[in-house]
C-alpha positions in Angstrom: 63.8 79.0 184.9 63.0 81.3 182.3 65.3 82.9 179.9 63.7 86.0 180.8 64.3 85.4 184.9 67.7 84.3 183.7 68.4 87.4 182.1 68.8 88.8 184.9 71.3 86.4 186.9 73.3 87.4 182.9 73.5 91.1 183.6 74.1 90.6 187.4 76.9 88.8 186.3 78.5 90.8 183.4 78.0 94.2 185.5 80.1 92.4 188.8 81.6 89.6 187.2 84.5 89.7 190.5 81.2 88.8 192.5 80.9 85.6 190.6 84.1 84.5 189.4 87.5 84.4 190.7 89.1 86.8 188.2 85.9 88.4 186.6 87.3 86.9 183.0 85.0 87.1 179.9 86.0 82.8 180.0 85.0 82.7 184.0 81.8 84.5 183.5 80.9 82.5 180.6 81.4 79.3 182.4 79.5 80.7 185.6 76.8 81.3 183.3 76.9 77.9 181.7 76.9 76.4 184.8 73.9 78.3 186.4 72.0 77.8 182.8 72.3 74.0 183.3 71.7 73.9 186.8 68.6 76.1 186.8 67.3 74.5 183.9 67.4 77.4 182.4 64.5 77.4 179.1 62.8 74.3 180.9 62.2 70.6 180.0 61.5 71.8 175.8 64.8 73.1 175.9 66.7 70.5 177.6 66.4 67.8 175.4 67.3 70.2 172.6 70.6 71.7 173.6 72.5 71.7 177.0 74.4 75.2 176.2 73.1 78.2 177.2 75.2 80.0 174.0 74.0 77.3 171.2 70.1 79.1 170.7 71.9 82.8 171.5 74.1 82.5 169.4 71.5 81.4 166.7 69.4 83.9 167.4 72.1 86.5 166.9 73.5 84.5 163.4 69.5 84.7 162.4 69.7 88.9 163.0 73.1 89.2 161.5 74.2 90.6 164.7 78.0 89.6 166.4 78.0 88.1 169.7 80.6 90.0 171.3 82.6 87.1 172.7 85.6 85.6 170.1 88.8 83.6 170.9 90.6 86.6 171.0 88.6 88.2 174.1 87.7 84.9 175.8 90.8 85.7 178.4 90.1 89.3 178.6 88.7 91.1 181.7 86.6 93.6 179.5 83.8 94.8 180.8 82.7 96.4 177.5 82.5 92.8 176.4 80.6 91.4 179.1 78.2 94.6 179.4 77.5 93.9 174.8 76.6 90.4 176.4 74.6 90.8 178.9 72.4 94.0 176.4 72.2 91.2 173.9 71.1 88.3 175.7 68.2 90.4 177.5 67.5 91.3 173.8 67.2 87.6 173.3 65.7 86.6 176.6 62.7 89.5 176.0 62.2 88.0 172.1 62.1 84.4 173.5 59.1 85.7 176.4 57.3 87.4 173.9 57.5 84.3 171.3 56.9 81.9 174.3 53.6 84.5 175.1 52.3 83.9 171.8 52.4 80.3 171.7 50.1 79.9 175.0 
């Protein structure tokens, strides 16, 4: 699967996170996602070998724009949907960036 398909399951799951998680935590949804990521082999076989967390290249991509990813220790336990909705905008950033990148490269 594609980040860019996957994007999608990201903000299904941010905007409804009591449809995929027990207590629709910012930590349930996370690990949902993880979880889905690994399953779906999420970035395909050139990303599997590379990393097996779905927030290590996110999380470098957001470190490379000097931009925050909205989930800390502190709101890990939270049921904020803010949180989750800053998430899911910033991974479909990502996921659109990584298409266009992967486009260019055929």
């Amino acid at each position: 699967m594609e980040e860019i398909e996957f994007a999608k399951v990201v903000n299904n799951a941010c905007r409804h996170p009591g449809l995929f998680t027990f207590n629709g935590t910012v930590t349930e949804v996370l690990s949902f996602l993880e979880g889905f990521a690994m399953g779906a082999n999420v970035g395909g076989p050139k990303n599997r070998m590379s990393h097996s967390k779905l927030m290590t290249p996110f999380r470098q991509w957001c470190e490379n724009r000097g931009v925050e990813v909205p989930i800390t220790r502190e709101s890990a336990s939270a049921n904020d949907i803010a949180i989750l909705n800053e998430f899911a905008r910033l991974y479909t950033l990502y996921a659109n960036e990584v298409a266009a990148t992967d486009g260019d490269e055929s």
